[in-house]
C-alpha positions in Angstrom: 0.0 0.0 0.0 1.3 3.3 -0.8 1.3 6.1 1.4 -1.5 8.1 0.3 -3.3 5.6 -0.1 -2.6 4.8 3.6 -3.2 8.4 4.6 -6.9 7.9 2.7 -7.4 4.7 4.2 -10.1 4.9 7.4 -8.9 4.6 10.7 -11.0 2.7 13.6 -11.5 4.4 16.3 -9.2 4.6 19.4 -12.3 3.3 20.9 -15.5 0.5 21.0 -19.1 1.9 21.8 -21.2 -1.1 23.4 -25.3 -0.4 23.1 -26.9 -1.5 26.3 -29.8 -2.8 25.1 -31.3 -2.4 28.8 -30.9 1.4 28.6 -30.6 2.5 24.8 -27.4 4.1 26.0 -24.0 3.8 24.4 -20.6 3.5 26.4 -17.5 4.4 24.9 -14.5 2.4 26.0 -10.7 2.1 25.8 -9.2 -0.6 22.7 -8.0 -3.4 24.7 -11.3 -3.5 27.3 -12.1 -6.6 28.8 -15.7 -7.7 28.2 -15.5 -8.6 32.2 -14.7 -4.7 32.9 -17.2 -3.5 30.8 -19.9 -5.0 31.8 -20.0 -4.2 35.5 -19.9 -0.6 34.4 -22.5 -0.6 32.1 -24.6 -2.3 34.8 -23.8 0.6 37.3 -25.5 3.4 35.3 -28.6 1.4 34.9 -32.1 2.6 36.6 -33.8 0.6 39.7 -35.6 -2.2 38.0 -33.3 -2.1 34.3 -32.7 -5.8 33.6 -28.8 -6.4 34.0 -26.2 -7.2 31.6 -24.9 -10.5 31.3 -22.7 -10.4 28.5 -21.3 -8.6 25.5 -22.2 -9.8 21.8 -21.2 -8.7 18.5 -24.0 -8.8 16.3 -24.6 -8.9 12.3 -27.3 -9.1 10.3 -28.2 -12.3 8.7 -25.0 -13.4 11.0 -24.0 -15.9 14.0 -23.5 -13.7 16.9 -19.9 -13.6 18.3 -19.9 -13.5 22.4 -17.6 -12.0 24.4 -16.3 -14.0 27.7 -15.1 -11.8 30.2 -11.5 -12.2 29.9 -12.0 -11.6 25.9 -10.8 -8.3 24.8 -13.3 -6.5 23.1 -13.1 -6.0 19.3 -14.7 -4.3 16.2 -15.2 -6.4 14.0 -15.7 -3.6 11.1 -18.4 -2.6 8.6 -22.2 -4.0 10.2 -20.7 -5.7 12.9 -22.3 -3.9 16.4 -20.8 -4.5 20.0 -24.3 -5.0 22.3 -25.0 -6.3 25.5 -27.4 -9.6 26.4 -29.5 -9.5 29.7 -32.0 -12.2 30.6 -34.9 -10.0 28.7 -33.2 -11.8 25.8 -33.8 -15.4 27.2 -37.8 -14.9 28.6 -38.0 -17.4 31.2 -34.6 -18.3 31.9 -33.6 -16.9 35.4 -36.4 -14.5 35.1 -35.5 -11.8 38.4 -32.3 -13.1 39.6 -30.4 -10.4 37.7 -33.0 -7.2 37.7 -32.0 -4.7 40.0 -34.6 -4.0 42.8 -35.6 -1.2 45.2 -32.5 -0.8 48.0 -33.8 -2.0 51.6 -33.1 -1.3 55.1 -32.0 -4.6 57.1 -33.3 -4.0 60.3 -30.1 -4.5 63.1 -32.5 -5.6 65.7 -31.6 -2.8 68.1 -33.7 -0.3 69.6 
């Protein structure tokens, strides 16, 4: 490749968004993120009751989904492919309420 047509060529991004499906919201993260990093942070800035997120997936049309574990490094996969995250909306009866997050409680200490 020559150089101008390097200096044409498109660069990716220094970064990867991730849509949380939960929240519509896209977070912007570092190249070389863990999915395991991510995730917890993307669950933080959900609202009371927002279904969590389980995992990361890249996702293409008319494609196999590619999951991320969470010592995978997440990765653009270029032109259609789209980093998003799974929560257990996605599987409807499958540990339905063990991951939502619920209205904080007082624990009573037993003292008066």
């Amino acid at each position: 490749m020559s150089e101008a047509e390097q200096a044409n060529s498109p660069k990716p991004p220094p970064y990867l968004e991730v849509l949380c499906k939960s929240s519509g919201k896209k977070t912007r993260f570092a190249a070389g993120t863990k999915a395991g990093f991510a995730v917890p942070l993307i669950n933080r800035k959900l609202g009371i009751g927002a279904p969590v997120a389980l995992h990361i997936e890249s996702i293409r049309e008319g494609e196999e989904p590619i999951i991320f574990g969470p010592d995978a490094v997440l990765v653009n996969y270029g032109n259609g492919w789209n980093l998003q995250t799974v929560s257990e909306m996605d599987f409807p009866g499958i540990g339905k309420g063990k991951h939502v997050r619920g209205f904080p409680t007082q624990i009573p200490n037993g003292k008066k």
